[in-house]
C-alpha positions as a Markdown table, in Angstrom:
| # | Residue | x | y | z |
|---|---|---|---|---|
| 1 | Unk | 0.0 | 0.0 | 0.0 |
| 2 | Unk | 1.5 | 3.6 | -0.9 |
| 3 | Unk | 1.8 | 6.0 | 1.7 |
| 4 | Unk | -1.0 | 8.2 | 0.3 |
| 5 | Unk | -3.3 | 5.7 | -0.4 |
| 6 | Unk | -6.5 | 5.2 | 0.9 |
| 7 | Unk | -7.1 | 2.8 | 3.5 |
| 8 | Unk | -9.5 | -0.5 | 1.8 |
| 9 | Unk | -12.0 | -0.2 | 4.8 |
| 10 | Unk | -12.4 | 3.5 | 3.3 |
| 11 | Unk | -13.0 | 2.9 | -0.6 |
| 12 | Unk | -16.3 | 3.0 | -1.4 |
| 13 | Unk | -17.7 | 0.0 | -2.5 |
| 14 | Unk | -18.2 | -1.3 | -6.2 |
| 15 | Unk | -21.6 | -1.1 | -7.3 |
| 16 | Unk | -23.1 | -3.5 | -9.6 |
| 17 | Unk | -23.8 | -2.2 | -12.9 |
| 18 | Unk | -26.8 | -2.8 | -14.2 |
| 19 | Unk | -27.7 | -4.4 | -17.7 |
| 20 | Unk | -29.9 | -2.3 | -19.9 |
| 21 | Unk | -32.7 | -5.1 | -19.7 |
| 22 | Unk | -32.4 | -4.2 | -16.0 |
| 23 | Unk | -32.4 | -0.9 | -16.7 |
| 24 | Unk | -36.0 | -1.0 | -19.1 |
| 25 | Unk | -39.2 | -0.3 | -17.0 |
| 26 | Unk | -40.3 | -3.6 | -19.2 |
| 27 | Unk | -37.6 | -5.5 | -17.2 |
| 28 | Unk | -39.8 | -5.1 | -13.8 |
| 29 | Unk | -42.7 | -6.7 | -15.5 |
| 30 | Unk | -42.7 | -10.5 | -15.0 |
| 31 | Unk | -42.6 | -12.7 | -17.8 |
| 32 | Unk | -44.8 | -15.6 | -17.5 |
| 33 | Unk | -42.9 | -18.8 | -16.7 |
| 34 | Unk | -43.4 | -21.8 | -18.8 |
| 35 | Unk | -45.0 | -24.8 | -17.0 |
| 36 | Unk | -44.0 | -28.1 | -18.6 |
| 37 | Unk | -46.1 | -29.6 | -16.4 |
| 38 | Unk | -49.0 | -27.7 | -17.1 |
| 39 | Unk | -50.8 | -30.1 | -19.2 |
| 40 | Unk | -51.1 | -33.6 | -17.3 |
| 41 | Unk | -50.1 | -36.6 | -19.1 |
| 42 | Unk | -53.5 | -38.7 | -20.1 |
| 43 | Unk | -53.4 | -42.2 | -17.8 |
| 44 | Unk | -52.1 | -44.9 | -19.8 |
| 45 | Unk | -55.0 | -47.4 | -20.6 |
| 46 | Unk | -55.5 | -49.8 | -17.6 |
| 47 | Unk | -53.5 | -53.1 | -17.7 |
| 48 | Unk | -55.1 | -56.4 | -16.7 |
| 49 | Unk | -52.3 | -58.4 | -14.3 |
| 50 | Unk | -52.1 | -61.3 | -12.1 |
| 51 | Unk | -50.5 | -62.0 | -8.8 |
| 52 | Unk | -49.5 | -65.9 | -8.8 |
| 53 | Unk | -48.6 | -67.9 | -5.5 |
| 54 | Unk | -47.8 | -71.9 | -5.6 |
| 55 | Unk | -49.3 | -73.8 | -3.1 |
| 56 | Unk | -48.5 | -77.2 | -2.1 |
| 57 | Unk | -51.3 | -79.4 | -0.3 |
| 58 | Unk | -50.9 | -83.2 | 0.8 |
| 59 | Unk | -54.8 | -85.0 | -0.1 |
| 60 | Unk | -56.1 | -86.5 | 2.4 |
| 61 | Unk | -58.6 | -89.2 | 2.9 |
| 62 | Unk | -62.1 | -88.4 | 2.3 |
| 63 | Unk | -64.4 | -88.6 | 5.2 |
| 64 | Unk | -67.0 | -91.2 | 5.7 |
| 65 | Unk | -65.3 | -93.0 | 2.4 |
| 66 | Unk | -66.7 | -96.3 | 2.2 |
| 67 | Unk | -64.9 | -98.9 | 0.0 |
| 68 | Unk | -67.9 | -100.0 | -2.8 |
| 69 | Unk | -68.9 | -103.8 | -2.0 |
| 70 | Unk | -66.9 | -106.5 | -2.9 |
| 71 | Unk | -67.2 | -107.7 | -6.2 |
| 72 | Unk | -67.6 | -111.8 | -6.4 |
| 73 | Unk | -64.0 | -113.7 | -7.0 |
| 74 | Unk | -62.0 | -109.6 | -5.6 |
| 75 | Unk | -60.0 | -111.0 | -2.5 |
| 76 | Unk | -58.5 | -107.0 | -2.5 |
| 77 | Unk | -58.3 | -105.5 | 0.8 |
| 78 | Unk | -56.3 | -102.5 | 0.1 |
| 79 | Unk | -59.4 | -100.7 | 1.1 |
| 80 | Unk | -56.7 | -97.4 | 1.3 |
| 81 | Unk | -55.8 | -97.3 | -2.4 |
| 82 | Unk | -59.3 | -97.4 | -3.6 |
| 83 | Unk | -60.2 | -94.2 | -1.3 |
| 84 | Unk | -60.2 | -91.2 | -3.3 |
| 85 | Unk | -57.9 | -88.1 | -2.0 |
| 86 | Unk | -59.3 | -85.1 | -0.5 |
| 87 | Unk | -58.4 | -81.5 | -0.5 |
| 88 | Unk | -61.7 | -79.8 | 0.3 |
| 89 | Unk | -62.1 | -77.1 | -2.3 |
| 90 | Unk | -64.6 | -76.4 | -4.5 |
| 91 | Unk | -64.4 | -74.5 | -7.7 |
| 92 | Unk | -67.2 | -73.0 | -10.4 |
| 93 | Unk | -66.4 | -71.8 | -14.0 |
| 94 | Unk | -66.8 | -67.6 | -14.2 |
| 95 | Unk | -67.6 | -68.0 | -17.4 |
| 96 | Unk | -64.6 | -67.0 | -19.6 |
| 97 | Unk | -62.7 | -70.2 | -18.2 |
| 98 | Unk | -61.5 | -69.2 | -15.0 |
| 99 | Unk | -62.2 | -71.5 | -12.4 |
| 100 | Unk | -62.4 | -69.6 | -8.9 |
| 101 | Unk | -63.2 | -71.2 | -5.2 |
| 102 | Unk | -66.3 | -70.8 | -3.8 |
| 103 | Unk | -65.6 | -73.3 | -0.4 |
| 104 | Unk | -63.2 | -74.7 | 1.5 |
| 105 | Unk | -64.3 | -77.1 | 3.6 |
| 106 | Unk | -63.3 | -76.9 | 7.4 |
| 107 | Unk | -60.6 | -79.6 | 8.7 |
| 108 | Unk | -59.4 | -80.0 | 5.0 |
| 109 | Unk | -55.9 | -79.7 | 3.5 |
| 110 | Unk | -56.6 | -76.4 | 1.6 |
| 111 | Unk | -58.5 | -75.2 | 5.1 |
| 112 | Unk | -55.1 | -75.2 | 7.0 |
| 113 | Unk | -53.1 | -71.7 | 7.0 |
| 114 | Unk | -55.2 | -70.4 | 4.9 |
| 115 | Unk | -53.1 | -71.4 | 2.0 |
| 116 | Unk | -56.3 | -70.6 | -0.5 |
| 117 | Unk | -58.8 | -68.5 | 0.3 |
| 118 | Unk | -62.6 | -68.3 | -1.4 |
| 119 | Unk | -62.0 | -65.8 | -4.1 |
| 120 | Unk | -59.0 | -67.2 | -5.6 |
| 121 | Unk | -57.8 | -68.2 | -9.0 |
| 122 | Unk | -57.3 | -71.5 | -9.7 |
| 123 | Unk | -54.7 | -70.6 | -12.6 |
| 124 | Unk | -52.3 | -74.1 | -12.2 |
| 125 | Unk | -52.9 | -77.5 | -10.9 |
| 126 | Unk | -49.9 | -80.2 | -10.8 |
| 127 | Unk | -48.6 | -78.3 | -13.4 |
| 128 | Unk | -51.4 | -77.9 | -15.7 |
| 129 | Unk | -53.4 | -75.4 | -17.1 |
| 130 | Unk | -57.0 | -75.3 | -15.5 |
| 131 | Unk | -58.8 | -73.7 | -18.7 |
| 132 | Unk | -57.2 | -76.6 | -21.1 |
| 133 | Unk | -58.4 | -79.4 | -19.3 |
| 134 | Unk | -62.0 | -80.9 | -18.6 |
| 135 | Unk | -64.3 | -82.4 | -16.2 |
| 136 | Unk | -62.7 | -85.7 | -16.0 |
| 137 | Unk | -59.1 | -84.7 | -16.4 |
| 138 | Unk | -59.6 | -82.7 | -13.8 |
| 139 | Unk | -61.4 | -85.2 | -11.2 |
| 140 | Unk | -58.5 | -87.4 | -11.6 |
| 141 | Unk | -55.9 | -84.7 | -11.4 |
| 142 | Unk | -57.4 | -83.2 | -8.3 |
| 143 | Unk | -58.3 | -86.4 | -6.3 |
| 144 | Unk | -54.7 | -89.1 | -6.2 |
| 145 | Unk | -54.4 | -90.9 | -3.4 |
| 146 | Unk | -54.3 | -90.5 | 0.2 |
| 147 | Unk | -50.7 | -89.1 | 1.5 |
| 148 | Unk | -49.5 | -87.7 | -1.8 |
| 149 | Unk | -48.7 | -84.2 | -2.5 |
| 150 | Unk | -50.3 | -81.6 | -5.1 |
| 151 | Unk | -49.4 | -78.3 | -6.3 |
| 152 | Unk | -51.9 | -75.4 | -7.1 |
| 153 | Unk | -51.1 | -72.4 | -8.6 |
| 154 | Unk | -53.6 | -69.6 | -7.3 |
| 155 | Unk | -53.9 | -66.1 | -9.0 |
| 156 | Unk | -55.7 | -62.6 | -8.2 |
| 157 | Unk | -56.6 | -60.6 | -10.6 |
| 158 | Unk | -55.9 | -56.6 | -10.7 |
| 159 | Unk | -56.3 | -53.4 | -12.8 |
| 160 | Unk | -53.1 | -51.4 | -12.9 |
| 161 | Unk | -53.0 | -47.8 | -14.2 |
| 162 | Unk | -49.7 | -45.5 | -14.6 |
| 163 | Unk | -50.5 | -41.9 | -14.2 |
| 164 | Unk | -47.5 | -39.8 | -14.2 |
| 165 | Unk | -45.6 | -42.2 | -13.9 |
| 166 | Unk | -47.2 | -43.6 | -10.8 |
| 167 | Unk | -48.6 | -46.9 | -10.7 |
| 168 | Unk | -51.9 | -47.0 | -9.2 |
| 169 | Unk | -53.2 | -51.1 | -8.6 |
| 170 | Unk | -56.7 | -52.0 | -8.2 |
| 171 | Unk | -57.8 | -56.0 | -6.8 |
| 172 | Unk | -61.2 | -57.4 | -8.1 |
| 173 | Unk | -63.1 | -57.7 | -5.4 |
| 174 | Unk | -65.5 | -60.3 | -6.4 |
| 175 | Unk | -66.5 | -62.6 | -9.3 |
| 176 | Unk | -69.2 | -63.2 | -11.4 |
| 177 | Unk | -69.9 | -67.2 | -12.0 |
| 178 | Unk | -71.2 | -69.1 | -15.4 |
| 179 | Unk | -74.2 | -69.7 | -12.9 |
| 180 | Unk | -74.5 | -66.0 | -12.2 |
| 181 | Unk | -73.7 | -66.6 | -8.6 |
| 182 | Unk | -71.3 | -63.7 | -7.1 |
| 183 | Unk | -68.4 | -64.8 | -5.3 |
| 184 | Unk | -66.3 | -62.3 | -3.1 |
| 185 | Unk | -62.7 | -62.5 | -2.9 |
| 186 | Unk | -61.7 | -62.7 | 1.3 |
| 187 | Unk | -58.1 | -62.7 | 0.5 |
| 188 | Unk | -55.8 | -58.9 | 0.6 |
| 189 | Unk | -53.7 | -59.4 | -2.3 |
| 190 | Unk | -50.1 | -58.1 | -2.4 |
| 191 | Unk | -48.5 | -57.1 | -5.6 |
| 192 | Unk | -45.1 | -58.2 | -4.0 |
| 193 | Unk | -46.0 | -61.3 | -5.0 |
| 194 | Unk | -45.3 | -62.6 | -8.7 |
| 195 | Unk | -46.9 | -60.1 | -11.4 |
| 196 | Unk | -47.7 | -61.3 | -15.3 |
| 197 | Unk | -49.9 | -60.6 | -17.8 |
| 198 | Unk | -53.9 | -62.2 | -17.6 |
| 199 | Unk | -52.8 | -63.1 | -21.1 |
| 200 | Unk | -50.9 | -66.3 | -21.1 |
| 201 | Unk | -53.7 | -67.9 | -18.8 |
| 202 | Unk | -56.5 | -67.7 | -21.8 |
Protein backbone atom coordinates (compact mmCIF):
# COMPACT_ATOMS: atom_id res chain seq x y z
CA UNK A 1 0.00 0.00 0.00
CA UNK A 2 1.54 3.60 -0.85
CA UNK A 3 1.85 6.04 1.69
CA UNK A 4 -1.05 8.16 0.27
CA UNK A 5 -3.33 5.72 -0.38
CA UNK A 6 -6.49 5.18 0.87
CA UNK A 7 -7.14 2.83 3.50
CA UNK A 8 -9.52 -0.46 1.82
CA UNK A 9 -12.04 -0.25 4.79
CA UNK A 10 -12.36 3.46 3.32
CA UNK A 11 -12.98 2.94 -0.56
CA UNK A 12 -16.34 3.02 -1.37
CA UNK A 13 -17.69 -0.03 -2.52
CA UNK A 14 -18.17 -1.27 -6.21
CA UNK A 15 -21.61 -1.07 -7.26
CA UNK A 16 -23.12 -3.53 -9.61
CA UNK A 17 -23.77 -2.21 -12.93
CA UNK A 18 -26.75 -2.82 -14.24
CA UNK A 19 -27.67 -4.44 -17.66
CA UNK A 20 -29.86 -2.30 -19.87
CA UNK A 21 -32.69 -5.05 -19.69
CA UNK A 22 -32.44 -4.17 -16.02
CA UNK A 23 -32.42 -0.90 -16.73
CA UNK A 24 -35.96 -0.96 -19.09
CA UNK A 25 -39.16 -0.28 -17.04
CA UNK A 26 -40.34 -3.56 -19.23
CA UNK A 27 -37.60 -5.46 -17.24
CA UNK A 28 -39.77 -5.07 -13.84
CA UNK A 29 -42.68 -6.75 -15.53
CA UNK A 30 -42.67 -10.51 -14.96
CA UNK A 31 -42.62 -12.70 -17.77
CA UNK A 32 -44.82 -15.56 -17.50
CA UNK A 33 -42.87 -18.78 -16.73
CA UNK A 34 -43.37 -21.78 -18.78
CA UNK A 35 -44.98 -24.77 -16.99
CA UNK A 36 -43.95 -28.06 -18.64
CA UNK A 37 -46.06 -29.64 -16.39
CA UNK A 38 -48.98 -27.75 -17.09
CA UNK A 39 -50.80 -30.08 -19.23
CA UNK A 40 -51.13 -33.59 -17.34
CA UNK A 41 -50.12 -36.64 -19.12
CA UNK A 42 -53.48 -38.72 -20.12
CA UNK A 43 -53.36 -42.20 -17.76
CA UNK A 44 -52.08 -44.91 -19.79
CA UNK A 45 -55.03 -47.40 -20.60
CA UNK A 46 -55.48 -49.79 -17.62
CA UNK A 47 -53.48 -53.12 -17.65
CA UNK A 48 -55.08 -56.41 -16.72
CA UNK A 49 -52.26 -58.43 -14.27
CA UNK A 50 -52.11 -61.25 -12.14
CA UNK A 51 -50.51 -61.97 -8.83
CA UNK A 52 -49.54 -65.92 -8.83
CA UNK A 53 -48.64 -67.87 -5.50
CA UNK A 54 -47.84 -71.86 -5.56
CA UNK A 55 -49.30 -73.85 -3.12
CA UNK A 56 -48.45 -77.17 -2.14
CA UNK A 57 -51.31 -79.45 -0.34
CA UNK A 58 -50.94 -83.16 0.77
CA UNK A 59 -54.76 -84.95 -0.11
CA UNK A 60 -56.06 -86.48 2.43
CA UNK A 61 -58.65 -89.24 2.94
CA UNK A 62 -62.05 -88.38 2.30
CA UNK A 63 -64.36 -88.59 5.23
CA UNK A 64 -66.95 -91.22 5.72
CA UNK A 65 -65.34 -92.97 2.37
CA UNK A 66 -66.68 -96.33 2.19
CA UNK A 67 -64.91 -98.86 -0.04
CA UNK A 68 -67.91 -100.04 -2.75
CA UNK A 69 -68.86 -103.77 -2.05
CA UNK A 70 -66.87 -106.55 -2.86
CA UNK A 71 -67.15 -107.73 -6.19
CA UNK A 72 -67.63 -111.80 -6.36
CA UNK A 73 -63.98 -113.72 -6.99
CA UNK A 74 -61.98 -109.61 -5.65
CA UNK A 75 -60.03 -110.98 -2.53
CA UNK A 76 -58.48 -107.04 -2.50
CA UNK A 77 -58.33 -105.53 0.83
CA UNK A 78 -56.31 -102.54 0.06
CA UNK A 79 -59.39 -100.69 1.12
CA UNK A 80 -56.73 -97.42 1.34
CA UNK A 81 -55.75 -97.34 -2.40
CA UNK A 82 -59.27 -97.40 -3.59
CA UNK A 83 -60.20 -94.15 -1.30
CA UNK A 84 -60.23 -91.21 -3.30
CA UNK A 85 -57.86 -88.10 -2.00
CA UNK A 86 -59.28 -85.08 -0.47
CA UNK A 87 -58.35 -81.53 -0.51
CA UNK A 88 -61.69 -79.76 0.27
CA UNK A 89 -62.08 -77.07 -2.27
CA UNK A 90 -64.56 -76.40 -4.47
CA UNK A 91 -64.42 -74.51 -7.71
CA UNK A 92 -67.15 -73.01 -10.39
CA UNK A 93 -66.39 -71.80 -14.00
CA UNK A 94 -66.79 -67.62 -14.23
CA UNK A 95 -67.59 -68.04 -17.36
CA UNK A 96 -64.59 -66.98 -19.60
CA UNK A 97 -62.67 -70.21 -18.20
CA UNK A 98 -61.53 -69.23 -14.99
CA UNK A 99 -62.17 -71.48 -12.37
CA UNK A 100 -62.43 -69.64 -8.87
CA UNK A 101 -63.20 -71.20 -5.17
CA UNK A 102 -66.27 -70.83 -3.77
CA UNK A 103 -65.62 -73.26 -0.43
CA UNK A 104 -63.22 -74.75 1.52
CA UNK A 105 -64.35 -77.13 3.56
CA UNK A 106 -63.31 -76.87 7.38
CA UNK A 107 -60.57 -79.56 8.69
CA UNK A 108 -59.35 -80.05 5.01
CA UNK A 109 -55.93 -79.69 3.53
CA UNK A 110 -56.58 -76.44 1.64
CA UNK A 111 -58.53 -75.24 5.09
CA UNK A 112 -55.14 -75.22 7.03
CA UNK A 113 -53.13 -71.74 6.96
CA UNK A 114 -55.18 -70.38 4.86
CA UNK A 115 -53.09 -71.36 1.97
CA UNK A 116 -56.31 -70.64 -0.51
CA UNK A 117 -58.84 -68.53 0.34
CA UNK A 118 -62.58 -68.35 -1.36
CA UNK A 119 -61.97 -65.79 -4.10
CA UNK A 120 -59.01 -67.17 -5.58
CA UNK A 121 -57.83 -68.19 -9.05
CA UNK A 122 -57.33 -71.53 -9.68
CA UNK A 123 -54.71 -70.61 -12.62
CA UNK A 124 -52.29 -74.11 -12.23
CA UNK A 125 -52.87 -77.47 -10.87
CA UNK A 126 -49.93 -80.22 -10.83
CA UNK A 127 -48.65 -78.30 -13.36
CA UNK A 128 -51.44 -77.92 -15.66
CA UNK A 129 -53.43 -75.45 -17.06
CA UNK A 130 -56.98 -75.34 -15.47
CA UNK A 131 -58.84 -73.67 -18.66
CA UNK A 132 -57.23 -76.63 -21.14
CA UNK A 133 -58.38 -79.38 -19.31
CA UNK A 134 -62.00 -80.86 -18.60
CA UNK A 135 -64.28 -82.39 -16.18
CA UNK A 136 -62.69 -85.71 -15.97
CA UNK A 137 -59.13 -84.74 -16.41
CA UNK A 138 -59.59 -82.69 -13.79
CA UNK A 139 -61.41 -85.18 -11.22
CA UNK A 140 -58.46 -87.45 -11.65
CA UNK A 141 -55.86 -84.73 -11.43
CA UNK A 142 -57.38 -83.23 -8.32
CA UNK A 143 -58.35 -86.40 -6.32
CA UNK A 144 -54.69 -89.06 -6.23
CA UNK A 145 -54.44 -90.87 -3.37
CA UNK A 146 -54.30 -90.45 0.20
CA UNK A 147 -50.70 -89.12 1.51
CA UNK A 148 -49.51 -87.66 -1.76
CA UNK A 149 -48.66 -84.18 -2.51
CA UNK A 150 -50.27 -81.56 -5.12
CA UNK A 151 -49.39 -78.25 -6.35
CA UNK A 152 -51.92 -75.43 -7.06
CA UNK A 153 -51.11 -72.39 -8.55
CA UNK A 154 -53.59 -69.57 -7.26
CA UNK A 155 -53.90 -66.11 -8.95
CA UNK A 156 -55.74 -62.65 -8.20
CA UNK A 157 -56.65 -60.60 -10.56
CA UNK A 158 -55.95 -56.58 -10.72
CA UNK A 159 -56.31 -53.37 -12.84
CA UNK A 160 -53.08 -51.43 -12.90
CA UNK A 161 -53.03 -47.83 -14.21
CA UNK A 162 -49.67 -45.48 -14.56
CA UNK A 163 -50.51 -41.92 -14.20
CA UNK A 164 -47.49 -39.75 -14.19
CA UNK A 165 -45.63 -42.20 -13.85
CA UNK A 166 -47.17 -43.58 -10.80
CA UNK A 167 -48.56 -46.88 -10.67
CA UNK A 168 -51.94 -46.97 -9.20
CA UNK A 169 -53.16 -51.11 -8.63
CA UNK A 170 -56.70 -51.99 -8.18
CA UNK A 171 -57.76 -55.99 -6.81
CA UNK A 172 -61.21 -57.39 -8.09
CA UNK A 173 -63.10 -57.67 -5.36
CA UNK A 174 -65.52 -60.26 -6.45
CA UNK A 175 -66.53 -62.59 -9.27
CA UNK A 176 -69.19 -63.18 -11.41
CA UNK A 177 -69.88 -67.20 -12.01
CA UNK A 178 -71.17 -69.09 -15.36
CA UNK A 179 -74.18 -69.67 -12.90
CA UNK A 180 -74.54 -65.96 -12.18
CA UNK A 181 -73.66 -66.58 -8.63
CA UNK A 182 -71.25 -63.66 -7.09
CA UNK A 183 -68.45 -64.78 -5.31
CA UNK A 184 -66.31 -62.31 -3.15
CA UNK A 185 -62.74 -62.52 -2.90
CA UNK A 186 -61.69 -62.68 1.27
CA UNK A 187 -58.14 -62.70 0.50
CA UNK A 188 -55.83 -58.95 0.61
CA UNK A 189 -53.69 -59.43 -2.28
CA UNK A 190 -50.10 -58.08 -2.41
CA UNK A 191 -48.47 -57.11 -5.62
CA UNK A 192 -45.05 -58.18 -4.03
CA UNK A 193 -45.96 -61.34 -5.01
CA UNK A 194 -45.28 -62.56 -8.68
CA UNK A 195 -46.87 -60.10 -11.43
CA UNK A 196 -47.68 -61.30 -15.30
CA UNK A 197 -49.94 -60.59 -17.78
CA UNK A 198 -53.87 -62.22 -17.60
CA UNK A 199 -52.81 -63.14 -21.06
CA UNK A 200 -50.90 -66.27 -21.07
CA UNK A 201 -53.71 -67.91 -18.85
CA UNK A 202 -56.45 -67.65 -21.83
Amino acid sequence: MGLFSKPSFLKSPSMPTMSAREKSPEATRSSPKKNSNSKSKAPAKPQSLMCLWEVELKRARRPGWKPPAPVEGNLSDDEESQCPGWLGIDFQNRGDGHFIITNIQEGSPAFAGQKIMVGDIVAFIAGFNMRALNSEQMRTIITGSPGTKIKITCAAEFMRTVVDGVSQDEFSASHLLASGVEVKVARVVSVKLKVRESSPLA
